[in-house]
N, CA, C and O atoms as CSV, one atom per row, in Angstrom:
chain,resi,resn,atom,element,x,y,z
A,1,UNK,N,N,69.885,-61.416,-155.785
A,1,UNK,CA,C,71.275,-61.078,-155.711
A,1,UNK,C,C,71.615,-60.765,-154.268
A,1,UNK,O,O,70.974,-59.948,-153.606
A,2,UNK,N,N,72.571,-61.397,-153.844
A,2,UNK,CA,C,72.890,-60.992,-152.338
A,2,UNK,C,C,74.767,-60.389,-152.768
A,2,UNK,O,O,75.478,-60.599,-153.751
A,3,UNK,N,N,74.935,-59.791,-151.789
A,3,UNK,CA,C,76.072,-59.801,-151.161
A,3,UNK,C,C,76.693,-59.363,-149.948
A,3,UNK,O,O,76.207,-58.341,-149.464
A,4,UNK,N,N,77.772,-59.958,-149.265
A,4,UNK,CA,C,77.951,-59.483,-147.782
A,4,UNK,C,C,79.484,-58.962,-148.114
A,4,UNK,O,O,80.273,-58.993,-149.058
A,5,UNK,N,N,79.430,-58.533,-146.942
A,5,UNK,CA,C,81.111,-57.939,-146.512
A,5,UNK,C,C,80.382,-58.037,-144.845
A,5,UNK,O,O,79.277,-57.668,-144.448
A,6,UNK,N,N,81.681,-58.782,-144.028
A,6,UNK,CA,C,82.029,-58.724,-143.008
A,6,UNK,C,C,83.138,-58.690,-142.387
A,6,UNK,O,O,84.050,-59.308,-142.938
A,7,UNK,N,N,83.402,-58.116,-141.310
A,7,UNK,CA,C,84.874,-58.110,-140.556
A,7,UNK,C,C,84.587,-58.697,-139.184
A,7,UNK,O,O,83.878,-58.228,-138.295
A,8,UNK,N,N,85.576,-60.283,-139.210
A,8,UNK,CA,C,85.193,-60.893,-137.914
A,8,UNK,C,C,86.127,-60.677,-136.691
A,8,UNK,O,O,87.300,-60.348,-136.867
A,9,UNK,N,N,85.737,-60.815,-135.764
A,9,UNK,CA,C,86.540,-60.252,-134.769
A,9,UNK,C,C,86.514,-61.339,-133.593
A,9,UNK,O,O,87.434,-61.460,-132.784
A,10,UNK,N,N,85.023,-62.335,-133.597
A,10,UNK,CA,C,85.220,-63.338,-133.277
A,10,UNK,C,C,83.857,-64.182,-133.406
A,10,UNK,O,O,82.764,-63.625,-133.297
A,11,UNK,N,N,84.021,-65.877,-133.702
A,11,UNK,CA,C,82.757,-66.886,-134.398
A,11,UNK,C,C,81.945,-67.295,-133.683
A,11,UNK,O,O,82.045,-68.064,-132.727
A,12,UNK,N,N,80.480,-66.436,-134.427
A,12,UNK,CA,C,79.301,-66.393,-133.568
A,12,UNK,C,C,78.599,-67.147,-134.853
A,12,UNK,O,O,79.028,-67.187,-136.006
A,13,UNK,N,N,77.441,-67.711,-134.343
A,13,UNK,CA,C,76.182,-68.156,-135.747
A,13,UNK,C,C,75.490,-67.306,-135.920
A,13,UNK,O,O,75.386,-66.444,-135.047
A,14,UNK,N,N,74.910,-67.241,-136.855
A,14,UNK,CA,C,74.032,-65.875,-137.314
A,14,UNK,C,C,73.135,-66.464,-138.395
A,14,UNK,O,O,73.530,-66.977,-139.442
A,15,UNK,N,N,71.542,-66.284,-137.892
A,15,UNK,CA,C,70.721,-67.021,-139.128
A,15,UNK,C,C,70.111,-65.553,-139.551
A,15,UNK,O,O,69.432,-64.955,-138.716
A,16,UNK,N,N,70.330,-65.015,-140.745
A,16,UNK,CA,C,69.380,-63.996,-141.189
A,16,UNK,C,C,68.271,-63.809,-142.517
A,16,UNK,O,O,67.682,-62.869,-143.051
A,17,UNK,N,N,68.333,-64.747,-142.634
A,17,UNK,CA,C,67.561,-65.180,-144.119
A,17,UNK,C,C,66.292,-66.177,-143.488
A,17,UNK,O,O,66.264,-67.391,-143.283
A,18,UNK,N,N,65.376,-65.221,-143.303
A,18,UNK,CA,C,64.363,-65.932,-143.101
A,18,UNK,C,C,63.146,-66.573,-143.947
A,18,UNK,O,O,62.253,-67.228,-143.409
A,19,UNK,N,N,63.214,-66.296,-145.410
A,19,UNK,CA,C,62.585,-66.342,-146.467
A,19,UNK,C,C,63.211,-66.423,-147.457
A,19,UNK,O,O,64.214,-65.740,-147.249
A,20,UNK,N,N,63.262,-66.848,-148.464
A,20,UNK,CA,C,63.444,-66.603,-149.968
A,20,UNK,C,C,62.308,-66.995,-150.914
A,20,UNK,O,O,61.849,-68.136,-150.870
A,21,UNK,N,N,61.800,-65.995,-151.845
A,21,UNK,CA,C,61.067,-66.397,-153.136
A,21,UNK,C,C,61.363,-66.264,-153.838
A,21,UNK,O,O,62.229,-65.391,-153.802
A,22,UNK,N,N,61.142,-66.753,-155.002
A,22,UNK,CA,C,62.062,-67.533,-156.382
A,22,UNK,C,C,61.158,-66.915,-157.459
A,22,UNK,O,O,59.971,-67.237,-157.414
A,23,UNK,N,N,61.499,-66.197,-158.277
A,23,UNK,CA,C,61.090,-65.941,-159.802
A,23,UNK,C,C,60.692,-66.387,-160.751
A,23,UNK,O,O,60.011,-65.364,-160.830
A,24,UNK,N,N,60.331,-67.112,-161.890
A,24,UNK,CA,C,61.237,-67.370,-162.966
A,24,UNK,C,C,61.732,-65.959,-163.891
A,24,UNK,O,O,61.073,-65.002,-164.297
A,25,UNK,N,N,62.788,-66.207,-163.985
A,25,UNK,CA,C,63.469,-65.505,-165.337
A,25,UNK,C,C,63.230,-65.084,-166.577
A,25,UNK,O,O,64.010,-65.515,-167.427
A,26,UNK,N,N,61.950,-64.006,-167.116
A,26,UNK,CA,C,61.200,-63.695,-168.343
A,26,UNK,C,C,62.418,-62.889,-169.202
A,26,UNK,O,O,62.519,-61.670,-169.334
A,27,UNK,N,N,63.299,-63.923,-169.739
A,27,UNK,CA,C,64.066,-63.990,-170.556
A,27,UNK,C,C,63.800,-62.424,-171.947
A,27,UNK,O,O,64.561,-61.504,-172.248
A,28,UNK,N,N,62.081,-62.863,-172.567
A,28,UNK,CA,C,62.211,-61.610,-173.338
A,28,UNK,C,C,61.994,-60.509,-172.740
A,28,UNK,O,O,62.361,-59.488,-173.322
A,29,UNK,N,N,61.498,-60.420,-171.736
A,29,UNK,CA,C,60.920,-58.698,-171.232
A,29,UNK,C,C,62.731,-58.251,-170.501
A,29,UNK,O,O,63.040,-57.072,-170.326
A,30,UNK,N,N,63.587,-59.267,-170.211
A,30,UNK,CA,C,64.836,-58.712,-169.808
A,30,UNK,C,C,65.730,-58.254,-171.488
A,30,UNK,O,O,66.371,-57.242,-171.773
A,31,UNK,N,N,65.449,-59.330,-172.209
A,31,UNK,CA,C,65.860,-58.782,-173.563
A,31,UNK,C,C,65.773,-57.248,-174.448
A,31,UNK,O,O,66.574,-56.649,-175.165
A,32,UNK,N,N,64.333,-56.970,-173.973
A,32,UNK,CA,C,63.306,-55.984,-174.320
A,32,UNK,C,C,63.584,-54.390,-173.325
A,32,UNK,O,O,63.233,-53.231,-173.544
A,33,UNK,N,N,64.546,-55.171,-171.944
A,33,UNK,CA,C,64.283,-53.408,-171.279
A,33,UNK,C,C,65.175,-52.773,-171.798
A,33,UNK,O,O,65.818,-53.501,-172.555
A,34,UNK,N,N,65.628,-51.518,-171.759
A,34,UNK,CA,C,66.441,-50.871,-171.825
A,34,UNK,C,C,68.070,-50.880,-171.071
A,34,UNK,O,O,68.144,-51.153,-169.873
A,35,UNK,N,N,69.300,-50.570,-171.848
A,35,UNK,CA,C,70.639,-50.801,-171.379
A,35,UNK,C,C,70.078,-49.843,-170.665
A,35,UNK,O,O,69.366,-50.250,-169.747
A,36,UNK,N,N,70.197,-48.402,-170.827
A,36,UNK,CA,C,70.287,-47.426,-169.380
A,36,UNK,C,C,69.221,-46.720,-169.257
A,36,UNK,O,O,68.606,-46.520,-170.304
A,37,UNK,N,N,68.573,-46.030,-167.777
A,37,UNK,CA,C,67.458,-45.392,-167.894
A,37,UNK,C,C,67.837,-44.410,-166.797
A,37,UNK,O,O,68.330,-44.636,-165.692
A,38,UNK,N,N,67.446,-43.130,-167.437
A,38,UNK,CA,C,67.880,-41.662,-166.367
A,38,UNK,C,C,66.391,-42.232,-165.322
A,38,UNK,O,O,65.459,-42.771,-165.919
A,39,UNK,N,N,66.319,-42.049,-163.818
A,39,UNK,CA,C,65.487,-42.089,-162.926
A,39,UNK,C,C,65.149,-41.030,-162.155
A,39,UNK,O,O,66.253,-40.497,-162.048
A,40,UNK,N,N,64.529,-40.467,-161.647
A,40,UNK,CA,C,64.231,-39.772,-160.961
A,40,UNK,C,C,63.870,-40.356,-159.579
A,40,UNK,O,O,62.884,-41.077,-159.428
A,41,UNK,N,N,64.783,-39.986,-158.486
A,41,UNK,CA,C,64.385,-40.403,-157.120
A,41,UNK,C,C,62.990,-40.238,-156.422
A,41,UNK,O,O,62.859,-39.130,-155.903
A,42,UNK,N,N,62.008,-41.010,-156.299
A,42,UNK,CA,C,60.625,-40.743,-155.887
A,42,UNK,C,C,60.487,-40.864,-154.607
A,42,UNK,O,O,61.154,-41.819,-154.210
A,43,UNK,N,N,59.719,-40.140,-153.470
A,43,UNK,CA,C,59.424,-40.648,-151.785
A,43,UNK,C,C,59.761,-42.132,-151.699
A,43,UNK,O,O,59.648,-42.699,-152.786
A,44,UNK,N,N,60.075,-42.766,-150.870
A,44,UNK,CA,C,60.222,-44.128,-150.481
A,44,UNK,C,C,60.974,-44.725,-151.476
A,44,UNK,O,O,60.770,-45.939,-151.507
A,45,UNK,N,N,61.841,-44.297,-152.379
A,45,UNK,CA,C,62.643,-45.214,-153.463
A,45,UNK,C,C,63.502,-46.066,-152.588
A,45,UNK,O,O,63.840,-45.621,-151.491
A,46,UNK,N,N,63.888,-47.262,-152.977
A,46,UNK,CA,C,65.316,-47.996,-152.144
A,46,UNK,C,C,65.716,-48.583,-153.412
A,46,UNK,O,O,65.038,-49.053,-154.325
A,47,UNK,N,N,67.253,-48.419,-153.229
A,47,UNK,CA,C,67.721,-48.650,-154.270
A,47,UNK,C,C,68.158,-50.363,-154.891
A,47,UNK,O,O,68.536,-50.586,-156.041
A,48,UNK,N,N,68.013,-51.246,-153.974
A,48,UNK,CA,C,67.900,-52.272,-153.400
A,48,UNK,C,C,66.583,-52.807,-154.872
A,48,UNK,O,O,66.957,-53.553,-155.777
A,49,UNK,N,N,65.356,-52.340,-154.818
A,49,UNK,CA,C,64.166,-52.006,-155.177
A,49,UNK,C,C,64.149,-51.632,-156.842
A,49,UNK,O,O,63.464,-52.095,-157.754
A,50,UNK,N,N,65.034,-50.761,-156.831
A,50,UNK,CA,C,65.533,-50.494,-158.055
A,50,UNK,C,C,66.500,-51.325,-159.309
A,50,UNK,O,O,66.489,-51.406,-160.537
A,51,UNK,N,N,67.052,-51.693,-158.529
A,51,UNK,CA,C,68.408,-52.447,-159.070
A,51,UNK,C,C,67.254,-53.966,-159.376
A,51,UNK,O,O,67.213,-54.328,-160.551
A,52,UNK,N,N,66.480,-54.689,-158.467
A,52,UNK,CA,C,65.859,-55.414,-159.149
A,52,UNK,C,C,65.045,-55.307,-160.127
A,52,UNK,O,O,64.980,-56.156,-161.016
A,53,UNK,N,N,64.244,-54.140,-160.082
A,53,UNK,CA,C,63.540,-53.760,-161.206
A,53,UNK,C,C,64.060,-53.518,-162.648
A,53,UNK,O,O,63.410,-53.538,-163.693
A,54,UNK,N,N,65.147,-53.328,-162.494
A,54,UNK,CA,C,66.007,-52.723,-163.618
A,54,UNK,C,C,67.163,-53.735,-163.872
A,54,UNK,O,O,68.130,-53.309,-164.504
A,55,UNK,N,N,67.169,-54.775,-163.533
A,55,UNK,CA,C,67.960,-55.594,-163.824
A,55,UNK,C,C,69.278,-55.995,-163.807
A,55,UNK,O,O,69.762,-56.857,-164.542
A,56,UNK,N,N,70.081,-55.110,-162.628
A,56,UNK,CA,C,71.389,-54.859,-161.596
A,56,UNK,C,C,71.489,-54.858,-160.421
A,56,UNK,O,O,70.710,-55.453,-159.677
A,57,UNK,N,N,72.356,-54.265,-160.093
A,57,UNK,CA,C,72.547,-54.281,-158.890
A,57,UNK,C,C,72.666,-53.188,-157.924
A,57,UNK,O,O,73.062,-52.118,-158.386
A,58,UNK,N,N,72.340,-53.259,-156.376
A,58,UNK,CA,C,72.206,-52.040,-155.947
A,58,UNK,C,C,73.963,-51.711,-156.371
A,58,UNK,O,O,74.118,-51.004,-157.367
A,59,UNK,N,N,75.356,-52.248,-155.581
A,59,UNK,CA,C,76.280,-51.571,-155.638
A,59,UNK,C,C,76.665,-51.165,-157.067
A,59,UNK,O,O,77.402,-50.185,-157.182
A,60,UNK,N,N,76.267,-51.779,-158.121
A,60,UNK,CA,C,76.581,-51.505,-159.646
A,60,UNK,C,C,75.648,-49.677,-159.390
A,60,UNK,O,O,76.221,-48.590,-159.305
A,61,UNK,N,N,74.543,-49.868,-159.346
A,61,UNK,CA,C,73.934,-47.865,-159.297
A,61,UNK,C,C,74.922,-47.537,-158.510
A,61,UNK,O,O,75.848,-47.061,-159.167
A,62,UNK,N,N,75.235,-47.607,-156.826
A,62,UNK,CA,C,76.327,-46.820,-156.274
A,62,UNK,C,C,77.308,-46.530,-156.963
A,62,UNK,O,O,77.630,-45.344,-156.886
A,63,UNK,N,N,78.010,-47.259,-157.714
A,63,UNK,CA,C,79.090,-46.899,-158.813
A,63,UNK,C,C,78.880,-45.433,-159.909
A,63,UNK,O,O,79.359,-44.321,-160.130
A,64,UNK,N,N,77.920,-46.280,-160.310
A,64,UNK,CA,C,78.091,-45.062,-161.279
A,64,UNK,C,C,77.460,-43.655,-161.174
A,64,UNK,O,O,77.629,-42.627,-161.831
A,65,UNK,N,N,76.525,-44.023,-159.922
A,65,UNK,CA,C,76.339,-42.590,-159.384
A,65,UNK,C,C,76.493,-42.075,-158.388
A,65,UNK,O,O,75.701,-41.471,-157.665
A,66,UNK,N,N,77.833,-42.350,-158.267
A,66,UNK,CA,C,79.021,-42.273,-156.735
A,66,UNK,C,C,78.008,-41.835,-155.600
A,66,UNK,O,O,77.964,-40.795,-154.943
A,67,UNK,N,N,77.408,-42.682,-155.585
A,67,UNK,CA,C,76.658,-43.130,-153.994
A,67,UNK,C,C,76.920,-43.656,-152.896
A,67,UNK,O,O,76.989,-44.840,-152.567
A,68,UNK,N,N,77.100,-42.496,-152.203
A,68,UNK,CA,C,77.738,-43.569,-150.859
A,68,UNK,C,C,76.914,-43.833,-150.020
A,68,UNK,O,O,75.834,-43.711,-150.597
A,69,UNK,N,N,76.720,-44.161,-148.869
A,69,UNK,CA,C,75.786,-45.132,-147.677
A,69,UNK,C,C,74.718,-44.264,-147.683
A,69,UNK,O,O,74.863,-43.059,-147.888
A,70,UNK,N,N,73.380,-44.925,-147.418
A,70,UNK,CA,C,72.395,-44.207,-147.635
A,70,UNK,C,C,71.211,-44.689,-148.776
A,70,UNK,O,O,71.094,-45.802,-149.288
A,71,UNK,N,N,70.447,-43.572,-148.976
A,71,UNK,CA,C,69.816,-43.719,-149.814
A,71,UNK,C,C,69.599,-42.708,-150.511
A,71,UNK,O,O,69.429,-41.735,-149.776
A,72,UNK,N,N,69.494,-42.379,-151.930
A,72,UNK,CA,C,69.569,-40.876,-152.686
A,72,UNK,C,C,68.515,-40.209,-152.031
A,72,UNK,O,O,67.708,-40.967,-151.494
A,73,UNK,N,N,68.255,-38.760,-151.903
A,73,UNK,CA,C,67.661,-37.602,-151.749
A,73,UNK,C,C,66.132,-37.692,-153.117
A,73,UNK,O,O,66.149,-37.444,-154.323
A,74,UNK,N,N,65.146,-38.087,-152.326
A,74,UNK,CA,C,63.729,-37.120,-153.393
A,74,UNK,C,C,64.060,-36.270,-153.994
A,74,UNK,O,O,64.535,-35.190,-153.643
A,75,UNK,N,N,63.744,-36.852,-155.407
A,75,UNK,CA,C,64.182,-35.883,-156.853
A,75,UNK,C,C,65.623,-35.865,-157.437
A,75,UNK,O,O,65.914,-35.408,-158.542
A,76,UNK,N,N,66.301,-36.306,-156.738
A,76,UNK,CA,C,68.019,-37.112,-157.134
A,76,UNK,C,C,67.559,-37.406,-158.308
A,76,UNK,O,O,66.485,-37.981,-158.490
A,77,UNK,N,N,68.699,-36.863,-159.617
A,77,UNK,CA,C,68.659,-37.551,-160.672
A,77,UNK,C,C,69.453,-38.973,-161.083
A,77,UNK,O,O,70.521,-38.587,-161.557
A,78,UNK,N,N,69.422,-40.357,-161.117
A,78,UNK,CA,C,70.302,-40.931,-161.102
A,78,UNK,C,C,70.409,-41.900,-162.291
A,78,UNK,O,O,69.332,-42.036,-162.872
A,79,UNK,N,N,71.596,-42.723,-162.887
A,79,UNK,CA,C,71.579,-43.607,-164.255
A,79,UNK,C,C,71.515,-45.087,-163.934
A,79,UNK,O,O,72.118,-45.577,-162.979
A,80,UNK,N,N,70.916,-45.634,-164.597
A,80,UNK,CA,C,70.964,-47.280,-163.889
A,80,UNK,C,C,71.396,-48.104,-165.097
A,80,UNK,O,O,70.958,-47.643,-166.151
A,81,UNK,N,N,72.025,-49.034,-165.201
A,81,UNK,CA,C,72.969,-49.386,-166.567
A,81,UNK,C,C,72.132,-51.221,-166.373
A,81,UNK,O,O,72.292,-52.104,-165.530
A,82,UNK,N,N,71.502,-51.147,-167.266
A,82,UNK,CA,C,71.629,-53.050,-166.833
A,82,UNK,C,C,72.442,-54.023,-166.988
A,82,UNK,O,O,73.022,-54.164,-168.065
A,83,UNK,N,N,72.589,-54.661,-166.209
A,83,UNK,CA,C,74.281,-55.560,-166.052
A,83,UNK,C,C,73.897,-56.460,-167.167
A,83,UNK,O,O,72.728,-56.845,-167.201
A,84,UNK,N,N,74.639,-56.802,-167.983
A,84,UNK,CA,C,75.229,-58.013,-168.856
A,84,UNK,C,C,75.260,-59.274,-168.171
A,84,UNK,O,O,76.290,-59.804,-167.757
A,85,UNK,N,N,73.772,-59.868,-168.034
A,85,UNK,CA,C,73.690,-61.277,-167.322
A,85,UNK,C,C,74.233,-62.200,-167.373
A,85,UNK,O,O,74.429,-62.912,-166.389
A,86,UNK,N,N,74.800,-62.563,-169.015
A,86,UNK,CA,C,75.182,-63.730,-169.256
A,86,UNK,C,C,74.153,-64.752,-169.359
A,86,UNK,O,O,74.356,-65.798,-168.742
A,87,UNK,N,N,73.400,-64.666,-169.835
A,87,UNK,CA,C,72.069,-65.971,-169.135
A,87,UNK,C,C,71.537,-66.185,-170.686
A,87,UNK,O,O,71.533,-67.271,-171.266
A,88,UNK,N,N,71.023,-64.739,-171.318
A,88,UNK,CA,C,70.601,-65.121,-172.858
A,88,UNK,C,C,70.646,-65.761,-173.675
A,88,UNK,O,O,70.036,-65.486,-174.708
């Protein structure tokens, strides 16, 4: 899942994707996780990290656990909802 936001001011090239690896899609174990799971913020969490594991997105967690820039605080309690893929 990517997404950008930029504000141009003036047109430069920019290569930043130096890699991509590809998945496949284990259809039942996404069937099988859970809609929501309370988390507990651990040392080194990124939420980035999370949101793939759990099957969303980072800005979908910022939402619902009005997160702003950053990264939550060790031991932050937070909810992670899994997005409705459409794919099933």
């Amino acid at each position: 899942m990517l997404e950008f936001q930029i504000f141009l001011k003036r047109r430069e090239m920019v290569s930043n994707i130096c890699e991509i690896h590809t998945e496949p899609l284990d259809k039942k174990a996404l069937s099988e996780a859970p809609g929501i799971v309370g988390y507990v913020m651990k040392n080194g969490d990124k939420l980035w990290d999370l949101a793939r594991k759990y099957h969303t997105t980072e800005k979908r967690i910022r939402e619902v656990n009005e997160i702003g820039e950053g990264e939550p605080k060790t031991g932050e309690k937070i909810l992670i909802f899994k997005e409705n893929l459409g794919i099933l």
